[in-house]
PDB file of the backbone (N, CA, C, O) and the ligand in Angstrom, with CONECT records:
HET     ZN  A 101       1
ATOM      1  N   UNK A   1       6.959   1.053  13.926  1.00  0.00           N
ATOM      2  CA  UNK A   1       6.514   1.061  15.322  1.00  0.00           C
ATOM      3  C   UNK A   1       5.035   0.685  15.404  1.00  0.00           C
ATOM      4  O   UNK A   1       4.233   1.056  14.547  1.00  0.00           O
ATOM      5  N   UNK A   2       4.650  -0.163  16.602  1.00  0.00           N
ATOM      6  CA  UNK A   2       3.776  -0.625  16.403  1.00  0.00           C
ATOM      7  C   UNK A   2       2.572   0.556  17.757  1.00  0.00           C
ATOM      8  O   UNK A   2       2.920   0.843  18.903  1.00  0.00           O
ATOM      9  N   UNK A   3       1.670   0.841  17.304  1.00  0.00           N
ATOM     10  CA  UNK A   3       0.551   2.091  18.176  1.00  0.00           C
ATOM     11  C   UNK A   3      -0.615   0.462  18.002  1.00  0.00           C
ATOM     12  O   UNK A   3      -0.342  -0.443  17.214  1.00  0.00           O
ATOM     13  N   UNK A   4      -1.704   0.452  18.814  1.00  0.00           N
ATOM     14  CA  UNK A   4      -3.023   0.987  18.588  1.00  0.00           C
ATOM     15  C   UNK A   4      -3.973   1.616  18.528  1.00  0.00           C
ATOM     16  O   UNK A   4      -4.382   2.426  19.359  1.00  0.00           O
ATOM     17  N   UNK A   5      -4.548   1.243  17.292  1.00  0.00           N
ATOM     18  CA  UNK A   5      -5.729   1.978  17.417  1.00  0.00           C
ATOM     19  C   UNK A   5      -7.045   1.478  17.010  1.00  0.00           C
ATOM     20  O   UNK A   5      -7.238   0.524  16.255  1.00  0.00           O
ATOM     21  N   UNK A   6      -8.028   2.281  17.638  1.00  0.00           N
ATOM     22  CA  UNK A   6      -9.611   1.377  17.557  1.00  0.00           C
ATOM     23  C   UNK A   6      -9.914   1.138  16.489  1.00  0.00           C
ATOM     24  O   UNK A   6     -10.803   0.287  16.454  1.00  0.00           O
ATOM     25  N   UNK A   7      -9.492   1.602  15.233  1.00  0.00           N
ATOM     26  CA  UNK A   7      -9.849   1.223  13.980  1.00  0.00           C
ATOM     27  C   UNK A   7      -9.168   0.259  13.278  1.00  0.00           C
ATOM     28  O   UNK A   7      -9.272   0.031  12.073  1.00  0.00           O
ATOM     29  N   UNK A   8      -8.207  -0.506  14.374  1.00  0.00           N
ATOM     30  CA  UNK A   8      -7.441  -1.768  14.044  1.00  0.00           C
ATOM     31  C   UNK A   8      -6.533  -1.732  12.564  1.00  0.00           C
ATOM     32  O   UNK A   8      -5.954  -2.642  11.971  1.00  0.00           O
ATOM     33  N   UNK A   9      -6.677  -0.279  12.248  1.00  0.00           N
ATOM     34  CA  UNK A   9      -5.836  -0.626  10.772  1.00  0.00           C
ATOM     35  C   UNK A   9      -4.569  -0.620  11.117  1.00  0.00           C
ATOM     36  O   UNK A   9      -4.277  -0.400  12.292  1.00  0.00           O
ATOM     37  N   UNK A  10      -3.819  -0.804  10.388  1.00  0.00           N
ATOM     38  CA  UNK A  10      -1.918  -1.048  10.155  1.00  0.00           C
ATOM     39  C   UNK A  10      -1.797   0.197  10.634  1.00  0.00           C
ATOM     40  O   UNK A  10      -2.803   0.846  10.347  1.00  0.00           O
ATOM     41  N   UNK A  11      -0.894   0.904  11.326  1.00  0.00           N
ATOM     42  CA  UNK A  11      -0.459   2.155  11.154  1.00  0.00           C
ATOM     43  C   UNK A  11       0.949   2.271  10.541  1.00  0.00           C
ATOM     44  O   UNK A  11       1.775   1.374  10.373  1.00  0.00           O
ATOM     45  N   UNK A  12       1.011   3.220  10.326  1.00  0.00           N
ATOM     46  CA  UNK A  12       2.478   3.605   9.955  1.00  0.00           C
ATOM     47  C   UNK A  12       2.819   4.827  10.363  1.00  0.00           C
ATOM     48  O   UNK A  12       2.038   5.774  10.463  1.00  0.00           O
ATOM     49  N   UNK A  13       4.441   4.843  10.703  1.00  0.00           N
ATOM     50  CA  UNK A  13       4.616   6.785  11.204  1.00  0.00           C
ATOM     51  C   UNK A  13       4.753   7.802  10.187  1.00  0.00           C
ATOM     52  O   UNK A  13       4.224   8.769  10.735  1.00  0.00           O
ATOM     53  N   UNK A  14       5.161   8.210   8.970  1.00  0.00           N
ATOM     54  CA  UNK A  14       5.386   8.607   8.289  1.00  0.00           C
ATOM     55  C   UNK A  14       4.135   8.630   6.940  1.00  0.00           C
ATOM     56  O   UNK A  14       3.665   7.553   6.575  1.00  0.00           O
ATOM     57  N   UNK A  15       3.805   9.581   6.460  1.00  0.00           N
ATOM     58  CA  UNK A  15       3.344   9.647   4.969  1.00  0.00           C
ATOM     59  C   UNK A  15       4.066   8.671   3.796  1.00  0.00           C
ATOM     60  O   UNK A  15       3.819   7.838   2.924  1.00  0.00           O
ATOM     61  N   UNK A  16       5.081   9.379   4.415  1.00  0.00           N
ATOM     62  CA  UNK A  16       5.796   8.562   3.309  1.00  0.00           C
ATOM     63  C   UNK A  16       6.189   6.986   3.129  1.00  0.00           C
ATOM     64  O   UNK A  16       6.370   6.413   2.055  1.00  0.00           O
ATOM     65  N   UNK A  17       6.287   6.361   4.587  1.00  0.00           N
ATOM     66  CA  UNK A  17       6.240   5.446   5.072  1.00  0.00           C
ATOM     67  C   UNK A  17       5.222   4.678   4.683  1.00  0.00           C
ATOM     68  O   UNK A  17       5.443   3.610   4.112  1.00  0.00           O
ATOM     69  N   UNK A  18       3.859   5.151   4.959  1.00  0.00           N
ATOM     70  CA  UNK A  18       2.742   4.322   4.277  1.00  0.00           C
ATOM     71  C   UNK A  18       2.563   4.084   2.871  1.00  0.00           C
ATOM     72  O   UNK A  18       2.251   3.039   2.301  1.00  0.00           O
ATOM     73  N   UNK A  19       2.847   5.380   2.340  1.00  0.00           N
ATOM     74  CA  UNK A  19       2.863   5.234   0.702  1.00  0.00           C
ATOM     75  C   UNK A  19       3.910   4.429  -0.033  1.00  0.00           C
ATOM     76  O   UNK A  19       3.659   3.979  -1.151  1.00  0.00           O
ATOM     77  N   UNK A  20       5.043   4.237   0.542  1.00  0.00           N
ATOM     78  CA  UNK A  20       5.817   2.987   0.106  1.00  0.00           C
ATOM     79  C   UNK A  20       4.894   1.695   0.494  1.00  0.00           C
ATOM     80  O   UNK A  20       4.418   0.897  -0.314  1.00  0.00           O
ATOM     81  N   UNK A  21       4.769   1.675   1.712  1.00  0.00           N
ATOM     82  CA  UNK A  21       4.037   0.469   2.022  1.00  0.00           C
ATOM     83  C   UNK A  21       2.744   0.189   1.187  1.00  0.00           C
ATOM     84  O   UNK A  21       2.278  -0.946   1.286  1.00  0.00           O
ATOM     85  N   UNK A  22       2.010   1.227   0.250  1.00  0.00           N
ATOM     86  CA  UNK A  22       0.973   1.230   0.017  1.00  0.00           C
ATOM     87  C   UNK A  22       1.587   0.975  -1.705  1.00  0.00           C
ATOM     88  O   UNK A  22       0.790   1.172  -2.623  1.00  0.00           O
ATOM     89  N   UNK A  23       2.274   0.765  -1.856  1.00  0.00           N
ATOM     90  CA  UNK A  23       2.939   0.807  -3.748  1.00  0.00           C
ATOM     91  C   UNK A  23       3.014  -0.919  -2.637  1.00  0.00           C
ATOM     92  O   UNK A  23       2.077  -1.717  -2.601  1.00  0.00           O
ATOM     93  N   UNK A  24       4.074  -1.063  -2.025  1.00  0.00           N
ATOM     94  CA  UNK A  24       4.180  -2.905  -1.950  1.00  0.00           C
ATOM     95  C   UNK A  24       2.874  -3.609  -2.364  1.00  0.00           C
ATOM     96  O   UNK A  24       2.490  -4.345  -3.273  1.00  0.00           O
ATOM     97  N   UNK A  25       2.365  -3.011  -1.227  1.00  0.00           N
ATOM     98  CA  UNK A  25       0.785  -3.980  -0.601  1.00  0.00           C
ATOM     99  C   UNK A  25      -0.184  -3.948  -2.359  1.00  0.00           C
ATOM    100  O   UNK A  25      -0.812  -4.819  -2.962  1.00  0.00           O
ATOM    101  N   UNK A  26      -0.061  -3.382  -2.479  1.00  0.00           N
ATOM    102  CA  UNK A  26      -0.927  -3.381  -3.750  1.00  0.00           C
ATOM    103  C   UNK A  26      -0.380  -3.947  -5.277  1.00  0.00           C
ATOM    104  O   UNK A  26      -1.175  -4.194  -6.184  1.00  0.00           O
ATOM    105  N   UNK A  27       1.165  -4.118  -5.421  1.00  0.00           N
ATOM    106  CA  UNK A  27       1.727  -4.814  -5.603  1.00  0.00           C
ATOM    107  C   UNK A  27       1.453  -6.312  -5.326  1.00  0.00           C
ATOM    108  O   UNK A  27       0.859  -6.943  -6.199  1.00  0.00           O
ATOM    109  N   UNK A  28       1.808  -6.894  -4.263  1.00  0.00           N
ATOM    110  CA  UNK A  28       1.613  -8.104  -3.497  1.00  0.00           C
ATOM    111  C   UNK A  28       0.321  -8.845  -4.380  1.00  0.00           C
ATOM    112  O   UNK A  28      -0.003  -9.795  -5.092  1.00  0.00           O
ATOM    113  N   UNK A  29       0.006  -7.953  -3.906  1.00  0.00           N
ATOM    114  CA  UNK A  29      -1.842  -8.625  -4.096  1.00  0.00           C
ATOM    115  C   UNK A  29      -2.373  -8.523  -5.740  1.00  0.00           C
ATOM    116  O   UNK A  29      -3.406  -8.986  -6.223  1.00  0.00           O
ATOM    117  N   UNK A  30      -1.539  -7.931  -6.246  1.00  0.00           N
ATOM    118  CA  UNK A  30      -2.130  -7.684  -8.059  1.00  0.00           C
ATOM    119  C   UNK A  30      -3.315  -7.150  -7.994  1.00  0.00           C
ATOM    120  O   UNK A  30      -4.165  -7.808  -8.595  1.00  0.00           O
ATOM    121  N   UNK A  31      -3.820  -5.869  -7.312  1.00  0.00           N
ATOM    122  CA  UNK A  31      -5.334  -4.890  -7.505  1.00  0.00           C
ATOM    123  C   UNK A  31      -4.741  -4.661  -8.635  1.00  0.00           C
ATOM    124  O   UNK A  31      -3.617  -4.784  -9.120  1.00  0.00           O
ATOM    125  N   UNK A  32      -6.169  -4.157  -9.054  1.00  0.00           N
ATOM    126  CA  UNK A  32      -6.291  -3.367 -10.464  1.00  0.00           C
ATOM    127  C   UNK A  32      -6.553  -1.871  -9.864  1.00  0.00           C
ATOM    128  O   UNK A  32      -6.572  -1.402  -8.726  1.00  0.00           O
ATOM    129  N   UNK A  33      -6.741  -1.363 -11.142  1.00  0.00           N
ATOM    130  CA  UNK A  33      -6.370   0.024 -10.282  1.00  0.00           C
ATOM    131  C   UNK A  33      -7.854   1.128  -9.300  1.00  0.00           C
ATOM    132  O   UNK A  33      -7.887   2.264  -8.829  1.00  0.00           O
ATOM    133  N   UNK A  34      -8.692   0.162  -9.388  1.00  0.00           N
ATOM    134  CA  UNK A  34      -9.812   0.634  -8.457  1.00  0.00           C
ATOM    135  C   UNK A  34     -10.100  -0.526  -7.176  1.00  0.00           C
ATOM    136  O   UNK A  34     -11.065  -0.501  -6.413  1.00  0.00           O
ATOM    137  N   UNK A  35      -9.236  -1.304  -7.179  1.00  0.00           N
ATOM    138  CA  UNK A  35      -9.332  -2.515  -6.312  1.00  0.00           C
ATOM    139  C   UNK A  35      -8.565  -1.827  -4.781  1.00  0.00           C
ATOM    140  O   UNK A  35      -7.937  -0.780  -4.943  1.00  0.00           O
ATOM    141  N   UNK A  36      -8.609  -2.226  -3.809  1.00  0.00           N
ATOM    142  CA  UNK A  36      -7.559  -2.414  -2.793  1.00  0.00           C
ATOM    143  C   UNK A  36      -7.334  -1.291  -1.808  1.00  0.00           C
ATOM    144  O   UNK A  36      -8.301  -0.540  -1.683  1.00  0.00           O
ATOM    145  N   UNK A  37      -6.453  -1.060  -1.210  1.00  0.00           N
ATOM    146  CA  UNK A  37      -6.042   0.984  -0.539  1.00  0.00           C
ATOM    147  C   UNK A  37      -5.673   1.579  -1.782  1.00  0.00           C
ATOM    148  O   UNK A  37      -4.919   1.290  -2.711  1.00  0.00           O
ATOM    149  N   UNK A  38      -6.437   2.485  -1.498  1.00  0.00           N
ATOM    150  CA  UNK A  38      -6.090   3.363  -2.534  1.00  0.00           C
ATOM    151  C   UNK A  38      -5.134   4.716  -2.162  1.00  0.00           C
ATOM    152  O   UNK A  38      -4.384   5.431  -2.828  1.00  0.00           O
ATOM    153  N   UNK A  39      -5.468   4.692  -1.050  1.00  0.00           N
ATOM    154  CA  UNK A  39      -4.799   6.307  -0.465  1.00  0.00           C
ATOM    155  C   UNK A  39      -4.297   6.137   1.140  1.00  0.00           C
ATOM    156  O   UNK A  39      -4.826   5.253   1.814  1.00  0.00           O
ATOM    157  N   UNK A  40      -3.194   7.065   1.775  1.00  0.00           N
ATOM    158  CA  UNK A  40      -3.246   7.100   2.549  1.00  0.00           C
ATOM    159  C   UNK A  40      -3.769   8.713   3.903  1.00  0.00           C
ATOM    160  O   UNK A  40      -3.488   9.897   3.719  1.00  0.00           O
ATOM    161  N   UNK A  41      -4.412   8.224   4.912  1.00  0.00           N
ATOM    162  CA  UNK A  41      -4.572   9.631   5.356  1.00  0.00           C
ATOM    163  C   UNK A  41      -3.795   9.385   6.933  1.00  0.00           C
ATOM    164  O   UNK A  41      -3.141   8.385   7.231  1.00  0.00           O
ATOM    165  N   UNK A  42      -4.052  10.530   7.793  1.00  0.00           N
ATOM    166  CA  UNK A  42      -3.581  10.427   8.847  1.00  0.00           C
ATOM    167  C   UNK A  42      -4.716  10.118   9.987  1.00  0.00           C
ATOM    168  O   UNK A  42      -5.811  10.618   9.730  1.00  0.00           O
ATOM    169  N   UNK A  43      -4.647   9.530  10.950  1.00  0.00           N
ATOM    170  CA  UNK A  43      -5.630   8.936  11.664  1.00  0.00           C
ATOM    171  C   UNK A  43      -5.888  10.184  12.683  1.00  0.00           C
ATOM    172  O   UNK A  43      -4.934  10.830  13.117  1.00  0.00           O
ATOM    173  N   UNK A  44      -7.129  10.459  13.009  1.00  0.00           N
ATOM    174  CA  UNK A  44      -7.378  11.826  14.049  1.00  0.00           C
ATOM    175  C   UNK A  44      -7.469  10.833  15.483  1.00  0.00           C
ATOM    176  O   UNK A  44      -7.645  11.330  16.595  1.00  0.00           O
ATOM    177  N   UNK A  45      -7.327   9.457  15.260  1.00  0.00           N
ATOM    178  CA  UNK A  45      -7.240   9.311  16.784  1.00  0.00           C
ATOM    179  C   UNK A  45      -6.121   8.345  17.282  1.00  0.00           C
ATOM    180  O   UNK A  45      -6.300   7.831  18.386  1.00  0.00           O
ATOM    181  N   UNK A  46      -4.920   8.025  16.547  1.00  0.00           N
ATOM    182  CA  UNK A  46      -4.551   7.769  17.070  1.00  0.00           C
ATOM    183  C   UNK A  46      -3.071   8.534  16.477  1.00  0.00           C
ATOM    184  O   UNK A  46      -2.028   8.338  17.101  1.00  0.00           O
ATOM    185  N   UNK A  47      -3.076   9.474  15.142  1.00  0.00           N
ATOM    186  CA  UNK A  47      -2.128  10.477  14.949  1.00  0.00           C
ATOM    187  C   UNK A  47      -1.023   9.691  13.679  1.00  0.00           C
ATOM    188  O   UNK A  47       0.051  10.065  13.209  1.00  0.00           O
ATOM    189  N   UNK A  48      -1.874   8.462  13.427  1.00  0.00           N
ATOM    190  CA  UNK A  48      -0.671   7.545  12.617  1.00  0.00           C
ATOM    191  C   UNK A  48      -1.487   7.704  11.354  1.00  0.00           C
ATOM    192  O   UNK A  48      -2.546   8.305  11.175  1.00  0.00           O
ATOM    193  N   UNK A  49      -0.445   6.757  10.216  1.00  0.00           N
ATOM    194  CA  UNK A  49      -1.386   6.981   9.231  1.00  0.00           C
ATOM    195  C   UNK A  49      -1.725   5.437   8.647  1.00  0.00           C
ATOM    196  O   UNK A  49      -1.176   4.338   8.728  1.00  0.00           O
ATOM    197  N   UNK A  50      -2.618   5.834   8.181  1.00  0.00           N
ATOM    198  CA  UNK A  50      -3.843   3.988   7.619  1.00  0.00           C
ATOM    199  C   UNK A  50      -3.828   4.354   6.004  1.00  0.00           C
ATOM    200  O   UNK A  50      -3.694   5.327   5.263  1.00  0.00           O
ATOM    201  N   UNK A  51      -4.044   3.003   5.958  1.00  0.00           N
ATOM    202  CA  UNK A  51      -4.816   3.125   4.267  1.00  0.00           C
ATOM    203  C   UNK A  51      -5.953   3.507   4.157  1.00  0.00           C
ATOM    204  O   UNK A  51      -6.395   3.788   5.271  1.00  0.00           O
ATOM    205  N   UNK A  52      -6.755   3.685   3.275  1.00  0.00           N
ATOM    206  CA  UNK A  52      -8.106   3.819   2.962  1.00  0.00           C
ATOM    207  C   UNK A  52      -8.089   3.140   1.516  1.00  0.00           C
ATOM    208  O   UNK A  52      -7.059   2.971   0.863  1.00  0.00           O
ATOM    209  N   UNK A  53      -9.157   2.836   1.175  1.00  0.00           N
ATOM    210  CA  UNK A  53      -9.981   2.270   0.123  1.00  0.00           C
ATOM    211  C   UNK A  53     -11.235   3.424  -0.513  1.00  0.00           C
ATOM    212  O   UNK A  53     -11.801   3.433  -1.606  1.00  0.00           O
ATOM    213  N   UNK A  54     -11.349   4.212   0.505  1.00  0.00           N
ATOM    214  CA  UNK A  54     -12.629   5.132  -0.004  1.00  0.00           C
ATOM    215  C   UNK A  54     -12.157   6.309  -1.178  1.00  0.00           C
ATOM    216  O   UNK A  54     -12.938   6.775  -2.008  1.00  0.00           O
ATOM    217  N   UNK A  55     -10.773   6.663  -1.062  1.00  0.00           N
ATOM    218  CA  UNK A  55     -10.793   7.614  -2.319  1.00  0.00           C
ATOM    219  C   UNK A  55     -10.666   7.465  -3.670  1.00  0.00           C
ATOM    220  O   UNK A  55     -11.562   6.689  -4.001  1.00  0.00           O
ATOM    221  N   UNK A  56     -10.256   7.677  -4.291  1.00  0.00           N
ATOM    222  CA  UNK A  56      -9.928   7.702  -5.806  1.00  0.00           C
ATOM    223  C   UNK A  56      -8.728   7.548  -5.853  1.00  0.00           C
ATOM    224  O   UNK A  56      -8.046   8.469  -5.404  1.00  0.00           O
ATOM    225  N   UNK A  57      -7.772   5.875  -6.622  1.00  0.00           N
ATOM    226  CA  UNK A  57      -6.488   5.855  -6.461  1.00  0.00           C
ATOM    227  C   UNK A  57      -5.524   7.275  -6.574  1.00  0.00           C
ATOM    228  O   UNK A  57      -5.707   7.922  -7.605  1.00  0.00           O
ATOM    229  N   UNK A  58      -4.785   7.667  -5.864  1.00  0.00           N
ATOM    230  CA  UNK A  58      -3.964   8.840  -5.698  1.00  0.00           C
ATOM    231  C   UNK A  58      -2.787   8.418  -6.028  1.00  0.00           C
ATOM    232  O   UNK A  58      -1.809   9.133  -5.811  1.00  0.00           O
ATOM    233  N   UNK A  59      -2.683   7.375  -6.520  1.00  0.00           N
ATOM    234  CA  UNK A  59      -1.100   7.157  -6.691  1.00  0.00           C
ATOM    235  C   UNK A  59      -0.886   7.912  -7.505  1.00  0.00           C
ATOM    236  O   UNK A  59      -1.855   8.210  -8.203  1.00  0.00           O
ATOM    237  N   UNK A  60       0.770   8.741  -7.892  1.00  0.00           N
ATOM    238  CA  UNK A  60       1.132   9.234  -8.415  1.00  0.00           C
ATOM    239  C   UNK A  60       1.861   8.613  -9.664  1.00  0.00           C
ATOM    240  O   UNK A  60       2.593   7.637  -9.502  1.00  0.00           O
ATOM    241  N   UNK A  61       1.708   9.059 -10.666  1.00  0.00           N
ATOM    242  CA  UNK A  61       2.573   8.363 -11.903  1.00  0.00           C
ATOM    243  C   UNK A  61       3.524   7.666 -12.293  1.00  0.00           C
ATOM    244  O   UNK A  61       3.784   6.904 -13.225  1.00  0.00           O
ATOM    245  N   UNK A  62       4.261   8.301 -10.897  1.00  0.00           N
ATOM    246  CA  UNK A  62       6.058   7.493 -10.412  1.00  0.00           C
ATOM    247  C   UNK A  62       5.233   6.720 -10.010  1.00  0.00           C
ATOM    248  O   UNK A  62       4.995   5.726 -10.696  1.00  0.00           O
ATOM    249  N   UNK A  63       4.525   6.936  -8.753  1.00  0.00           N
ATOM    250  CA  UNK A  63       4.223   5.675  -7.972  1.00  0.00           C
ATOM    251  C   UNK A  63       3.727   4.188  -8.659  1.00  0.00           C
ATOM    252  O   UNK A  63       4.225   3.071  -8.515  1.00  0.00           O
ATOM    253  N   UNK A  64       2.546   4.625  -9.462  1.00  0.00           N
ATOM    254  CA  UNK A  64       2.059   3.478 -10.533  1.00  0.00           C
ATOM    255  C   UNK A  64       3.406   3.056 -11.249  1.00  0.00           C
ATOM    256  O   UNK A  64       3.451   1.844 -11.460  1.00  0.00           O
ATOM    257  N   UNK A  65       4.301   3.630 -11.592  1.00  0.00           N
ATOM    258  CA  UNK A  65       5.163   2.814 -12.433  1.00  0.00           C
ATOM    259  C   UNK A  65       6.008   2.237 -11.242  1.00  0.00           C
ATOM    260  O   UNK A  65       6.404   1.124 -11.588  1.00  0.00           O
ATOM    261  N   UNK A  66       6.492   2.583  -9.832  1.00  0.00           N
ATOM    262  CA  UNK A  66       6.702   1.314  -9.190  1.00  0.00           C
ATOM    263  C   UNK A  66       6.375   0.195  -8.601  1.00  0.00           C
ATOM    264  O   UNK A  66       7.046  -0.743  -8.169  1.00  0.00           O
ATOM    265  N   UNK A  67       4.809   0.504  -8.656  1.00  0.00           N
ATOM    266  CA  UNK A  67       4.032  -0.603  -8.614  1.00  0.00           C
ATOM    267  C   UNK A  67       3.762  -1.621  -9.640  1.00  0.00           C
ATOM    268  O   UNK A  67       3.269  -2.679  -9.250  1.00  0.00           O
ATOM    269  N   UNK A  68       4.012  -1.462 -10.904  1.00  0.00           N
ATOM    270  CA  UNK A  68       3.980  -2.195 -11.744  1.00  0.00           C
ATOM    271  C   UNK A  68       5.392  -2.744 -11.879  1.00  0.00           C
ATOM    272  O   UNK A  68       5.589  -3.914 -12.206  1.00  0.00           O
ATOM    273  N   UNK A  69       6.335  -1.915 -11.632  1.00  0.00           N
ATOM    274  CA  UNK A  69       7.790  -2.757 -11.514  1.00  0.00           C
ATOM    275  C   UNK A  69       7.747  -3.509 -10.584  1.00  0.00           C
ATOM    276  O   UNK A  69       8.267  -4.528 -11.038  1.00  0.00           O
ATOM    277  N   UNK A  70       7.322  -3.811  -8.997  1.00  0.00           N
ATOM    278  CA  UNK A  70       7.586  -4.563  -8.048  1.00  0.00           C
ATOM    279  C   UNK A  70       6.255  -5.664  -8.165  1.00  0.00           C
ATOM    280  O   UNK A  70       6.018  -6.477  -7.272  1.00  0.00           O
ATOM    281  N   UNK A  71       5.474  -5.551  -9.361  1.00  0.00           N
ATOM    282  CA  UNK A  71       4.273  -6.629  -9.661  1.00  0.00           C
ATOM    283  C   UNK A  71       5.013  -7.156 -10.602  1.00  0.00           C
ATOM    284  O   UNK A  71       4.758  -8.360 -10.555  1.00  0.00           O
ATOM    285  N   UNK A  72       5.867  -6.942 -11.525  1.00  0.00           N
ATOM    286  CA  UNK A  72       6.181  -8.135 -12.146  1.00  0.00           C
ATOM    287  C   UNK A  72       7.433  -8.686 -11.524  1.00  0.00           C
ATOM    288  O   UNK A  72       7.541  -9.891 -11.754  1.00  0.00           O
ATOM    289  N   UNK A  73       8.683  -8.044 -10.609  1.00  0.00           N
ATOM    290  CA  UNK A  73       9.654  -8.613 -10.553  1.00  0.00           C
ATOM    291  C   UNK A  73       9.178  -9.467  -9.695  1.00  0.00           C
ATOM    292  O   UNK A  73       9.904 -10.461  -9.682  1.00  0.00           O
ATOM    293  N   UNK A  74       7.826  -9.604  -8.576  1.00  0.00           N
ATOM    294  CA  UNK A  74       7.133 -10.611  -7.785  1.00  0.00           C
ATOM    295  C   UNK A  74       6.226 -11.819  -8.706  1.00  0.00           C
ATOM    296  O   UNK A  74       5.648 -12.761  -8.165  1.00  0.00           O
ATOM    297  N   UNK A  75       6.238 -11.642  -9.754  1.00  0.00           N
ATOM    298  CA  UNK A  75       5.573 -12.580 -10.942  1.00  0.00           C
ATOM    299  C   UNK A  75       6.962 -13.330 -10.923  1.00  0.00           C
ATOM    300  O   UNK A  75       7.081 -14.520 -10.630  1.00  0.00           O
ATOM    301  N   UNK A  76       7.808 -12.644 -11.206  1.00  0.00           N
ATOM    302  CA  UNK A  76       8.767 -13.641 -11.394  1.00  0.00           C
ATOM    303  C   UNK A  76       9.887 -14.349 -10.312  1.00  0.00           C
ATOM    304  O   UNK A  76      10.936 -14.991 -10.374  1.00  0.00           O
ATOM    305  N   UNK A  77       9.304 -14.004  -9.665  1.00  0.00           N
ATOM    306  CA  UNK A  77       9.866 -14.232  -8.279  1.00  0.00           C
ATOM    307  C   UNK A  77       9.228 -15.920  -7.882  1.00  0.00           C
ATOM    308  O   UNK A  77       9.835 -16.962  -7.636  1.00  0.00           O
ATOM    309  N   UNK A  78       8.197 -15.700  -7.935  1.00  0.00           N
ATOM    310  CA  UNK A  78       6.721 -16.541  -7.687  1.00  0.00           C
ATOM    311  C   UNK A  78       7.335 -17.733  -8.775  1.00  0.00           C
ATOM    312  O   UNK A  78       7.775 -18.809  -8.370  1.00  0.00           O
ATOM    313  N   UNK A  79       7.298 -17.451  -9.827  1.00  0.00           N
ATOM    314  CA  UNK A  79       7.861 -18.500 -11.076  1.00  0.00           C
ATOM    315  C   UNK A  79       9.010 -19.432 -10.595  1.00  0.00           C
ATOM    316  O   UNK A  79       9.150 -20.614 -10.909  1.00  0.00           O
ATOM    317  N   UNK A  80       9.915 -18.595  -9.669  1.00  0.00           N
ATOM    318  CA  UNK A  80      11.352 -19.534 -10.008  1.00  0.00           C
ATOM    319  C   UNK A  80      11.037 -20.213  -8.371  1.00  0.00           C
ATOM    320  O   UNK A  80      11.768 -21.166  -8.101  1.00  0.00           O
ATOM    321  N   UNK A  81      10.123 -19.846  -7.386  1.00  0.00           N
ATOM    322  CA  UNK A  81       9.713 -20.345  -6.244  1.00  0.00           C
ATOM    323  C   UNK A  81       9.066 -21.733  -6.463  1.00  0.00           C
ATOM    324  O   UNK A  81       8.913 -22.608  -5.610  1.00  0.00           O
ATOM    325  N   UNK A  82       8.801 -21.761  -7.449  1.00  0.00           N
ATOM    326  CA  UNK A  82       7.809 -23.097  -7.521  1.00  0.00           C
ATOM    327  C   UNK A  82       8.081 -23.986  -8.573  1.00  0.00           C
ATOM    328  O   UNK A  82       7.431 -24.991  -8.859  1.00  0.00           O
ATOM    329  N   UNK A  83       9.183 -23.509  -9.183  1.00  0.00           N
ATOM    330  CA  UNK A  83       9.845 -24.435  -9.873  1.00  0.00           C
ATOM    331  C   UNK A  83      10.666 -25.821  -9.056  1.00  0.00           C
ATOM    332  O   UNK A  83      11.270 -26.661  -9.723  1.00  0.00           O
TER     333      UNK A  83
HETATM  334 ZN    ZN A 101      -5.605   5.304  13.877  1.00  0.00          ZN2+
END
């Protein structure tokens, strides 16, 4: 669902919602592991939740290992695209 808010970031409804979205997105893009969103919080003004970049990656251990699974099956994804 799409809200705005003044801080123009993505929202998402769910915690959990963002943190999937936040294993893709970082995925996608190949950060390293101090690069990119690192965390997600809940927004005090518009009640949704954003990424941030300011904390200390929080991904969780599962999480890093599905981020590294959906970074390479997109490596190879990318490979047979441009063949
Ligand atoms: Zn907001």
């Amino acid at each position: 669902m799409y809200r705005d808010c003044p801080t123009g970031k993505r929202c998402f409804d769910s915690e959990v919602i963002a943190r999937e979205a936040l294993v893709q997105v970082r995925a996608r893009h190949g950060y390293s592991e101090s690069e990119g969103p690192q965390n997600v919080y809940r927004c005090d003004i518009c009640h949704a939740f954003h990424f941030t970049s300011s904390s200390a990656n929080s991904l969780s251990p599962e999480e890093k290992a599905r981020e590294k699974r959906e970074r390479e099956a997109r490596f190879w994804e990318d490979k047979f695209k441009n063949r």
